[in-house]
FIFITI-227880 format. One record per atom (N, C-alpha, C, O): z, y, x; residue number from 0; residue in three letters; atom name. Coordinates in Angstrom, 3 decimals, decimal comma, always signed. Atoms other than C-alpha are relative to their C-alpha. Layout:
BEGIN
z->Z y->Y x->X seq->NUM type->ala atom->CA
...
This chain:
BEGIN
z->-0,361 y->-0,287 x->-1,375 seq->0 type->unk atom->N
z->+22,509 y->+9,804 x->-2,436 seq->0 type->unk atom->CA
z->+1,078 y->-1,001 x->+0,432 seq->0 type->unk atom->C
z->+2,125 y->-1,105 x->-0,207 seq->0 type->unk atom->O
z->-1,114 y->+0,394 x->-0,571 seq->1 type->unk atom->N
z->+24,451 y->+7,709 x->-0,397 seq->1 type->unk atom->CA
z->+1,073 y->+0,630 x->+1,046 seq->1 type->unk atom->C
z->+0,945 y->+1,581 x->+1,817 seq->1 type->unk atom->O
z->-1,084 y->-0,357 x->-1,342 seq->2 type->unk atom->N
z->+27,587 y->+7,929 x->+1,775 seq->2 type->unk atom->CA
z->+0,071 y->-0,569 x->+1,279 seq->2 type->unk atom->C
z->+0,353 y->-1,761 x->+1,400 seq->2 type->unk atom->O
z->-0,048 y->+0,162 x->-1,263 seq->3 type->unk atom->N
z->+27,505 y->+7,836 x->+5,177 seq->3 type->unk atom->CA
z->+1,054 y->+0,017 x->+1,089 seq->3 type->unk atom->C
z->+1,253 y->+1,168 x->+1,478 seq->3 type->unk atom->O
z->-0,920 y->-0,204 x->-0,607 seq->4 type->unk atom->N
z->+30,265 y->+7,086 x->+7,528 seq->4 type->unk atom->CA
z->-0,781 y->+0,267 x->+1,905 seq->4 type->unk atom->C
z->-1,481 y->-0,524 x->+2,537 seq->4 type->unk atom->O
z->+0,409 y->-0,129 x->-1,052 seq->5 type->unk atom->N
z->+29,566 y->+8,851 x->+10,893 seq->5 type->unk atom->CA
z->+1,401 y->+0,872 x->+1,520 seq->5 type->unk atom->C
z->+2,269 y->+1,735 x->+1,658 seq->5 type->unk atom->O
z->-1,094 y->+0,186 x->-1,189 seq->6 type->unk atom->N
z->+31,674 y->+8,976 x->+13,981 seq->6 type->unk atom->CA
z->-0,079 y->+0,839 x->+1,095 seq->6 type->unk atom->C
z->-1,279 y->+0,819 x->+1,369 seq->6 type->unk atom->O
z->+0,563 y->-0,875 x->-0,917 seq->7 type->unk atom->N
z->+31,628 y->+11,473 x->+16,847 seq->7 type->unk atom->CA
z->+0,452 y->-0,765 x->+1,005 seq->7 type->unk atom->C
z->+1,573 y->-1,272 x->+0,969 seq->7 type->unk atom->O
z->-1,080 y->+0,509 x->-0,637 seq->8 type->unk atom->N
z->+31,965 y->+9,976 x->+19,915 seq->8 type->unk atom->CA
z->+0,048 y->+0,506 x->+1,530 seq->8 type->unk atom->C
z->+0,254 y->-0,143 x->+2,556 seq->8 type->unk atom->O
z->+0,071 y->-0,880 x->-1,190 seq->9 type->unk atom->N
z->+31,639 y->+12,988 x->+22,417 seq->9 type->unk atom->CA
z->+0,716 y->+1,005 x->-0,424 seq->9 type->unk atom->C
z->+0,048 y->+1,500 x->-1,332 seq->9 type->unk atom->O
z->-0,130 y->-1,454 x->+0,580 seq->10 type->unk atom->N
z->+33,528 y->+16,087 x->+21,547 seq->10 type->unk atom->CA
z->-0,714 y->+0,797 x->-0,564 seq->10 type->unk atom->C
z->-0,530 y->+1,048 x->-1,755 seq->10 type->unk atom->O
z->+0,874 y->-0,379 x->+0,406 seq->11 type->unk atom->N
z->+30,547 y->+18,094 x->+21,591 seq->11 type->unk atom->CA
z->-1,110 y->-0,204 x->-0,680 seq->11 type->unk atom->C
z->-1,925 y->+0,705 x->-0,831 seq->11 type->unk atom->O
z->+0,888 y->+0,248 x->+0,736 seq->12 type->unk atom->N
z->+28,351 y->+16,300 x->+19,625 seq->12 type->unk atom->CA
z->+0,409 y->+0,423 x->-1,495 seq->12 type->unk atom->C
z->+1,425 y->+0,550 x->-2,179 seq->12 type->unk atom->O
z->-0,078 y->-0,696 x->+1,742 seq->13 type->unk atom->N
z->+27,000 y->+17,606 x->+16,255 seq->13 type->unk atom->CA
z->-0,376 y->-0,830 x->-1,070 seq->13 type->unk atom->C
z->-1,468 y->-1,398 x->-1,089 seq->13 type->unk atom->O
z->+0,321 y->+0,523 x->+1,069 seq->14 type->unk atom->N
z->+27,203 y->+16,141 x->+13,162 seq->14 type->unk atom->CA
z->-1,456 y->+0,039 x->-0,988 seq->14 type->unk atom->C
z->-1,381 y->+0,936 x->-1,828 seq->14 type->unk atom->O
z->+1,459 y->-0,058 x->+0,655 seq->15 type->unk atom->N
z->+23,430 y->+15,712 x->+11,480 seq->15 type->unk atom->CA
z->+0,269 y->+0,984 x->-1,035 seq->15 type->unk atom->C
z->+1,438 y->+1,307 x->-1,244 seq->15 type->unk atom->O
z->-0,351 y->-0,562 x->+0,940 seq->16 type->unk atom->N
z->+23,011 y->+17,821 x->+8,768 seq->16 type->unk atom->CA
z->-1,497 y->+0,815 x->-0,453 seq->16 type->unk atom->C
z->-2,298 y->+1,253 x->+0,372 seq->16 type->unk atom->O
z->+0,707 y->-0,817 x->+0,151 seq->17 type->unk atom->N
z->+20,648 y->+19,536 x->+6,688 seq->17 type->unk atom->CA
z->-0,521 y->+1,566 x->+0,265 seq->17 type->unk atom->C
z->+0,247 y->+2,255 x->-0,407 seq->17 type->unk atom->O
z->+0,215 y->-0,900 x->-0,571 seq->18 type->unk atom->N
z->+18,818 y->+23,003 x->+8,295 seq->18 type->unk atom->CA
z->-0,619 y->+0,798 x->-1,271 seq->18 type->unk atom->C
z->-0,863 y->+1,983 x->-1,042 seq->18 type->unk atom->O
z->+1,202 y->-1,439 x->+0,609 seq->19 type->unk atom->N
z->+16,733 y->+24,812 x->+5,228 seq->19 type->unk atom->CA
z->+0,390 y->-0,706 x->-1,632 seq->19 type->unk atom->C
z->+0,985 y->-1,757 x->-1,871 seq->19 type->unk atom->O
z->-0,450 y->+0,441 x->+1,754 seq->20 type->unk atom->N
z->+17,274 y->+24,186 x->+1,347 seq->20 type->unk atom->CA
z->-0,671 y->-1,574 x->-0,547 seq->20 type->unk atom->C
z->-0,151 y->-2,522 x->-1,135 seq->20 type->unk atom->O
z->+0,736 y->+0,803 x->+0,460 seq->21 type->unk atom->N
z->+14,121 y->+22,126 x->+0,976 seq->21 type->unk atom->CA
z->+0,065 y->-1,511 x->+1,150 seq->21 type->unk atom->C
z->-0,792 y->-2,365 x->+0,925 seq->21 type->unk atom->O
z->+0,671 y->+0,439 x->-0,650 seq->22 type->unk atom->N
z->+14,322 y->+19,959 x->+3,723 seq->22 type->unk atom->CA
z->+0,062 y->-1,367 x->-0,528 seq->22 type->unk atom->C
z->+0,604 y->-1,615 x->-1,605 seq->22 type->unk atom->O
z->+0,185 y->+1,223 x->+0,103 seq->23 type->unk atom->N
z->+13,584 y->+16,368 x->+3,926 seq->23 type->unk atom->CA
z->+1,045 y->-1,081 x->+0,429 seq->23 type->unk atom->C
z->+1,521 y->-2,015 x->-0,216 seq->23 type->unk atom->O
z->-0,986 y->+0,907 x->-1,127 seq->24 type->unk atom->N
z->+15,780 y->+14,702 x->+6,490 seq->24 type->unk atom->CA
z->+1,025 y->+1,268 x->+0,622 seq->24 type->unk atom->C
z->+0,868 y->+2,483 x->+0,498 seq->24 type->unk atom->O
z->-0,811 y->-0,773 x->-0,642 seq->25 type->unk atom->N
z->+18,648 y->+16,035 x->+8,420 seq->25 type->unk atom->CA
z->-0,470 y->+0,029 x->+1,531 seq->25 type->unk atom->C
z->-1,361 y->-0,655 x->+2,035 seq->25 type->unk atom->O
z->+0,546 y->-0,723 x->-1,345 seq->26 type->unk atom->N
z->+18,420 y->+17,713 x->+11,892 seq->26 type->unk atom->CA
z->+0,978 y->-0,863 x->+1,079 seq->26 type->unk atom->C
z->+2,194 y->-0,789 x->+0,899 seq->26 type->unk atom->O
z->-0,759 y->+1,394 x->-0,986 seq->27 type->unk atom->N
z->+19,701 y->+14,738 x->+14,941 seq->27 type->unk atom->CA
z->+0,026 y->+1,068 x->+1,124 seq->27 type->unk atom->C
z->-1,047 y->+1,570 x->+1,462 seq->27 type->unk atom->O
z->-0,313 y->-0,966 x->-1,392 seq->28 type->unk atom->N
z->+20,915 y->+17,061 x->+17,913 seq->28 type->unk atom->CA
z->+0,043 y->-0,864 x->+1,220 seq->28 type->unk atom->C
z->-0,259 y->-2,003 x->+0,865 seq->28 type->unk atom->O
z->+0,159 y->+0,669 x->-1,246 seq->29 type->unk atom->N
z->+21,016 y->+15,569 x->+21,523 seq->29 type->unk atom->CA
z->+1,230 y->+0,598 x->+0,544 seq->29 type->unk atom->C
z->+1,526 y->+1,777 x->+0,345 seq->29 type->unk atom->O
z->-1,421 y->+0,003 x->-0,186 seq->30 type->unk atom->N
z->+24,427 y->+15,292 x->+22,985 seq->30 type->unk atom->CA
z->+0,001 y->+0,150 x->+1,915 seq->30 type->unk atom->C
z->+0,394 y->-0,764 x->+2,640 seq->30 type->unk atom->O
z->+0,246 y->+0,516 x->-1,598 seq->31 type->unk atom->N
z->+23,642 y->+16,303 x->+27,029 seq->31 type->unk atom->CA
z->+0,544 y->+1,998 x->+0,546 seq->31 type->unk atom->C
z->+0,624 y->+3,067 x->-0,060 seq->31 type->unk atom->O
z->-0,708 y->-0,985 x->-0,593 seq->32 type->unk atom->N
z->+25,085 y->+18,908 x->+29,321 seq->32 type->unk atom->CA
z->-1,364 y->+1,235 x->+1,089 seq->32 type->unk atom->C
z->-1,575 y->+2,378 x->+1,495 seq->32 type->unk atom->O
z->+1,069 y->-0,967 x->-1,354 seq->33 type->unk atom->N
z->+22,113 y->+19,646 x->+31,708 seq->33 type->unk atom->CA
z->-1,235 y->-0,060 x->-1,353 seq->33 type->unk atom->C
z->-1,101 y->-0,413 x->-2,525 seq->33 type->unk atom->O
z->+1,657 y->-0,144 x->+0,835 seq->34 type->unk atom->N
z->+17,876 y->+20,297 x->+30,370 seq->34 type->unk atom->CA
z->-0,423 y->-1,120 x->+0,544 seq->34 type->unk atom->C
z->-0,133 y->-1,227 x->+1,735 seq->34 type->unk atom->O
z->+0,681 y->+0,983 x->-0,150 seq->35 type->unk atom->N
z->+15,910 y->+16,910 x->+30,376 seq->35 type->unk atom->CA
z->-0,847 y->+0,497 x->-0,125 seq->35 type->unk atom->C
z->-1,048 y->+1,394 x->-0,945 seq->35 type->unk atom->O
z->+1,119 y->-0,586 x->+0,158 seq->36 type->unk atom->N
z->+12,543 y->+17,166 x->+31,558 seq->36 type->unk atom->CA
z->-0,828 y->-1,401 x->+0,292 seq->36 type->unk atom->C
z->-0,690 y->-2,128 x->+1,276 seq->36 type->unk atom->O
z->+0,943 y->+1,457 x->+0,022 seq->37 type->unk atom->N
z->+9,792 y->+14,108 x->+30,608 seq->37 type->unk atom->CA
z->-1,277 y->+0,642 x->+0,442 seq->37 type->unk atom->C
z->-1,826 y->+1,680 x->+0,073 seq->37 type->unk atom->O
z->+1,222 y->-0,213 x->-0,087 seq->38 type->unk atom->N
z->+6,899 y->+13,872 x->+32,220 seq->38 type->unk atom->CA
z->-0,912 y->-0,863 x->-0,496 seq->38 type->unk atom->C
z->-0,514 y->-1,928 x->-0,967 seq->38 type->unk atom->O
z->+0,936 y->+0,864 x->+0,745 seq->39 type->unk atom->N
z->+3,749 y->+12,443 x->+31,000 seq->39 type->unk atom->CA
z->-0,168 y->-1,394 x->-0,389 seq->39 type->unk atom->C
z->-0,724 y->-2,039 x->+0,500 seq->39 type->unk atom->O
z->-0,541 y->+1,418 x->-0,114 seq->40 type->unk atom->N
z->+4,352 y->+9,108 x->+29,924 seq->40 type->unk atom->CA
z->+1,150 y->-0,588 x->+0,267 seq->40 type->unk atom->C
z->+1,223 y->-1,794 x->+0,502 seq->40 type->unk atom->O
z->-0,987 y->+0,415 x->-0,404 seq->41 type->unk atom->N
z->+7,795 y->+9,131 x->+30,582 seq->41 type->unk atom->CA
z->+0,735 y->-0,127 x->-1,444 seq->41 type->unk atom->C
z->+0,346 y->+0,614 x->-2,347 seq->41 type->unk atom->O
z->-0,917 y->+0,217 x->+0,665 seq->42 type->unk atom->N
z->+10,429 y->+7,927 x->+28,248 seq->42 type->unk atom->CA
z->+1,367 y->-0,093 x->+0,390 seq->42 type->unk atom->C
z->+1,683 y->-0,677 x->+1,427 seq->42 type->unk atom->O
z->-1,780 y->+0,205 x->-0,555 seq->43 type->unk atom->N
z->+14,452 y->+8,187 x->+28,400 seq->43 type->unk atom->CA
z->+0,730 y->+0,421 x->-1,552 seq->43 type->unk atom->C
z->+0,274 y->+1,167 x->-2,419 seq->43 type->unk atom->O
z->-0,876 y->+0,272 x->+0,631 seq->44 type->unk atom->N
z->+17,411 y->+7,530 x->+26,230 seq->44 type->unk atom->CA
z->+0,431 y->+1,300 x->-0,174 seq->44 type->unk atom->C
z->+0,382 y->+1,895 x->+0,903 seq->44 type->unk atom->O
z->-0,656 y->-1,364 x->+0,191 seq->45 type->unk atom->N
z->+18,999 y->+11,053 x->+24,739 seq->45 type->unk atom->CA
z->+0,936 y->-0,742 x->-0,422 seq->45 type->unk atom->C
z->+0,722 y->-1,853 x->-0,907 seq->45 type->unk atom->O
z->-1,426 y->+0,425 x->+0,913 seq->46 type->unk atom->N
z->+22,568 y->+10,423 x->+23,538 seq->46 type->unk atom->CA
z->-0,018 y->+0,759 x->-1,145 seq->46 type->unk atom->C
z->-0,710 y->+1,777 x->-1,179 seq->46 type->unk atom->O
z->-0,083 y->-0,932 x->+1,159 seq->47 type->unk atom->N
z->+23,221 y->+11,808 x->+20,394 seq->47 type->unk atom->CA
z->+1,376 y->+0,360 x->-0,019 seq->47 type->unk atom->C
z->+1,702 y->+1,225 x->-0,832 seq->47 type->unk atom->O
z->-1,811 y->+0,184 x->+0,651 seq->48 type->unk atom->N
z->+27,331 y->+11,460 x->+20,507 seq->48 type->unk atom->CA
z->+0,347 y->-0,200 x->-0,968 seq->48 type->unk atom->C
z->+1,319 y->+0,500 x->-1,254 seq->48 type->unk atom->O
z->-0,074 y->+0,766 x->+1,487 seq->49 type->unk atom->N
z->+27,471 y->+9,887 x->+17,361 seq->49 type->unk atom->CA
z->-0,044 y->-1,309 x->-0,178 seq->49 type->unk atom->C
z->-0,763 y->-1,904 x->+0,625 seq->49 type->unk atom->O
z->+0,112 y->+1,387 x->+0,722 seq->50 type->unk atom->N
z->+27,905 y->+6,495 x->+15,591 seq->50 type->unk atom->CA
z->-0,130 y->+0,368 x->-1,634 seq->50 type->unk atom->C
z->+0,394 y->+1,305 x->-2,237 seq->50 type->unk atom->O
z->+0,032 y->-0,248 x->+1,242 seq->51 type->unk atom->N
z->+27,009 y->+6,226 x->+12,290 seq->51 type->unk atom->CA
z->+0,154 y->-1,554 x->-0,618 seq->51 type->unk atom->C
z->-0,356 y->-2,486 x->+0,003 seq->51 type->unk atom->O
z->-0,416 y->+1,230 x->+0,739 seq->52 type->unk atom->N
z->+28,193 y->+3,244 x->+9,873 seq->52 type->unk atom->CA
z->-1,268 y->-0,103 x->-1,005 seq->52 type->unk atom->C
z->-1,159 y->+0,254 x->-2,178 seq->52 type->unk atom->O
z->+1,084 y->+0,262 x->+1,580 seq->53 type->unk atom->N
z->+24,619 y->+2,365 x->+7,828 seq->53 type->unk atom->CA
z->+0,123 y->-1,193 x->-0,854 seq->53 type->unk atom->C
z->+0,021 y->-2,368 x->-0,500 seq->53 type->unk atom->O
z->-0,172 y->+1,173 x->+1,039 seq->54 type->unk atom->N
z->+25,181 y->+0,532 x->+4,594 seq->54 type->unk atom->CA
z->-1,484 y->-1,056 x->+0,640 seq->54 type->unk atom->C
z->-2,308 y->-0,842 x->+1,530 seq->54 type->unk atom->O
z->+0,563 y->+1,152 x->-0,096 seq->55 type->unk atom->N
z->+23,352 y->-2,896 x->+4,318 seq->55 type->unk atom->CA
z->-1,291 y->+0,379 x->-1,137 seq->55 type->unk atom->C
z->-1,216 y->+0,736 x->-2,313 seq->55 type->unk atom->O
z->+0,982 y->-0,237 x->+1,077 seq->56 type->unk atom->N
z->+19,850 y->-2,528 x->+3,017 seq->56 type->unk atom->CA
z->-0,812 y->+1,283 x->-0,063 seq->56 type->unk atom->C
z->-1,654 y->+1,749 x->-0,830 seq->56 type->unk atom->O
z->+0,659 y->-1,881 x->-0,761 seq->57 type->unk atom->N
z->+19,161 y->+1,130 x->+5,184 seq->57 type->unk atom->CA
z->-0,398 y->-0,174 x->+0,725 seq->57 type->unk atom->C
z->-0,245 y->-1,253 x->+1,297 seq->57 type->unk atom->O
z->+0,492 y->-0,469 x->-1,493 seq->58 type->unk atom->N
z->+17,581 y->+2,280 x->+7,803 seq->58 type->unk atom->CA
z->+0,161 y->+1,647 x->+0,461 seq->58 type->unk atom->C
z->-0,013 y->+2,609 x->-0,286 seq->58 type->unk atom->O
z->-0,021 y->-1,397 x->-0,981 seq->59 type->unk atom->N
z->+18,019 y->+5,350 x->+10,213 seq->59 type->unk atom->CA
z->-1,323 y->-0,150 x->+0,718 seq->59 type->unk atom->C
z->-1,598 y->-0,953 x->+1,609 seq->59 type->unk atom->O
z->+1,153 y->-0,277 x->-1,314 seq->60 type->unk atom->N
z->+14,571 y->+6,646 x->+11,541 seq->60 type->unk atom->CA
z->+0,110 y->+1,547 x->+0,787 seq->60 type->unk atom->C
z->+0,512 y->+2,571 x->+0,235 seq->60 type->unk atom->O
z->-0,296 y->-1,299 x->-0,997 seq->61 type->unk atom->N
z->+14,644 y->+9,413 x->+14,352 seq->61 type->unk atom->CA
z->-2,026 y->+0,214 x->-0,093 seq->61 type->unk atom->C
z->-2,803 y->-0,736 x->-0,189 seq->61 type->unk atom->O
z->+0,974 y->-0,771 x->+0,330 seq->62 type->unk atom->N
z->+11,310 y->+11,618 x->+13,985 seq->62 type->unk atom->CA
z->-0,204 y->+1,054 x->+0,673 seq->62 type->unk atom->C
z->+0,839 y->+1,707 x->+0,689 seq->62 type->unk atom->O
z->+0,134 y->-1,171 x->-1,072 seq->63 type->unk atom->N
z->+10,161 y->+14,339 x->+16,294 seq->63 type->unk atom->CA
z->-0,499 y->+1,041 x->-1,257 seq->63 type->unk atom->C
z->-1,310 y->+0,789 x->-2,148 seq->63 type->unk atom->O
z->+0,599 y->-0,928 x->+1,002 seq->64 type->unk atom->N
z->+9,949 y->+17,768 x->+14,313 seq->64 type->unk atom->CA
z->-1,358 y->+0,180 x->+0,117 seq->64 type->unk atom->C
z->-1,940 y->+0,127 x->+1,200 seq->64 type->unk atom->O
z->+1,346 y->-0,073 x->-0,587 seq->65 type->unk atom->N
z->+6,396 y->+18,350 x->+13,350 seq->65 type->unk atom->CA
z->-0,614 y->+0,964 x->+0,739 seq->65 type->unk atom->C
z->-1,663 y->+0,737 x->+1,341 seq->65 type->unk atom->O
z->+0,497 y->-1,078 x->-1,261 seq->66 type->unk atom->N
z->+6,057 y->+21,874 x->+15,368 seq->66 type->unk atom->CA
z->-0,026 y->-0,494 x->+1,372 seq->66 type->unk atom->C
z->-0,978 y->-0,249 x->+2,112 seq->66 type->unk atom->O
z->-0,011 y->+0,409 x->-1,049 seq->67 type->unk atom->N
z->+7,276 y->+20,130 x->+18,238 seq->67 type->unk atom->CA
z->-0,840 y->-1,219 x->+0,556 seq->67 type->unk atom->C
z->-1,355 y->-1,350 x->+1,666 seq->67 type->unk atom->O
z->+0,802 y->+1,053 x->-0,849 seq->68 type->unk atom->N
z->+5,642 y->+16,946 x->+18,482 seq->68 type->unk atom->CA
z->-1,556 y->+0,858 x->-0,318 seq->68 type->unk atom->C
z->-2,038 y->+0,854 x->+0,815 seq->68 type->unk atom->O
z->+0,502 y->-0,342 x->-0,529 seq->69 type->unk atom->N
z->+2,525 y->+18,887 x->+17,762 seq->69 type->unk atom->CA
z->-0,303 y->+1,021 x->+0,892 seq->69 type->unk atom->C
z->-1,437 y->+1,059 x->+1,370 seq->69 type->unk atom->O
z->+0,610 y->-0,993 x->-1,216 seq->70 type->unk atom->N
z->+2,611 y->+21,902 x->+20,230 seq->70 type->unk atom->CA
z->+0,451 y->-0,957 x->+1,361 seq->70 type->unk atom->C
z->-0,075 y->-0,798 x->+2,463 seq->70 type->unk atom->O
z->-0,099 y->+0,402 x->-1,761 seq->71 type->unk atom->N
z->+4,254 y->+19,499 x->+23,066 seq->71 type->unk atom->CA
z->-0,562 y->-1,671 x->-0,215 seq->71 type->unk atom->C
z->-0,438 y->-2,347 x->+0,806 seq->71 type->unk atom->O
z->+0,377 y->+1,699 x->-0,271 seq->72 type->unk atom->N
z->+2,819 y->+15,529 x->+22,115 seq->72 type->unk atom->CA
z->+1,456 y->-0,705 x->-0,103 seq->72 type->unk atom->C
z->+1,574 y->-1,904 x->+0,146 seq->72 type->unk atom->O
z->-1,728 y->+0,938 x->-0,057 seq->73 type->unk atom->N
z->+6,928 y->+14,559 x->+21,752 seq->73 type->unk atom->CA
z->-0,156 y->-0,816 x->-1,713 seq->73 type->unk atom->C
z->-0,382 y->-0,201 x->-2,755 seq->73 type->unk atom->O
z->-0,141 y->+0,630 x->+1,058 seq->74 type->unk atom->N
z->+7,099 y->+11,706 x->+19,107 seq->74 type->unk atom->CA
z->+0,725 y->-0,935 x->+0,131 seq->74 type->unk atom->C
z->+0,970 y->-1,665 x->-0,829 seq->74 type->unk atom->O
């Protein structure tokens, strides 16, 4: 496991973190005050309120849960 240096840089934003014993990846929250609503083909920027410091030789991928991207098409 590595260490991760991660930064808040909203008050309310939440730190990632694992949700269930088994899981895979940690859970990326969205850092916004009002409800965003996409319509078909639309795309937009969520904030997360976070920075995160990734070592050299990582990657960070963002992933739509799989209930959600399949009951709504979000990926």
């Amino acid at each position: 496991m590595i260490s991760l240096n991660i930064k808040k840089l909203k008050p309310g934003a939440i730190v990632p973190s694992y949700q269930t014993e088994h899981a895979a990846a940690v859970d990326l929250c969205a850092c916004i005050d009002t409800t965003i609503v996409l319509s078909h083909s639309e795309f937009k920027v969520i904030p997360t309120g976070i920075a995160i410091a990734l070592p050299t030789g990582y990657e960070a991928q963002i992933r739509g849960r799989s209930g959600n991207a399949a009951k709504f098409g979000i990926s």
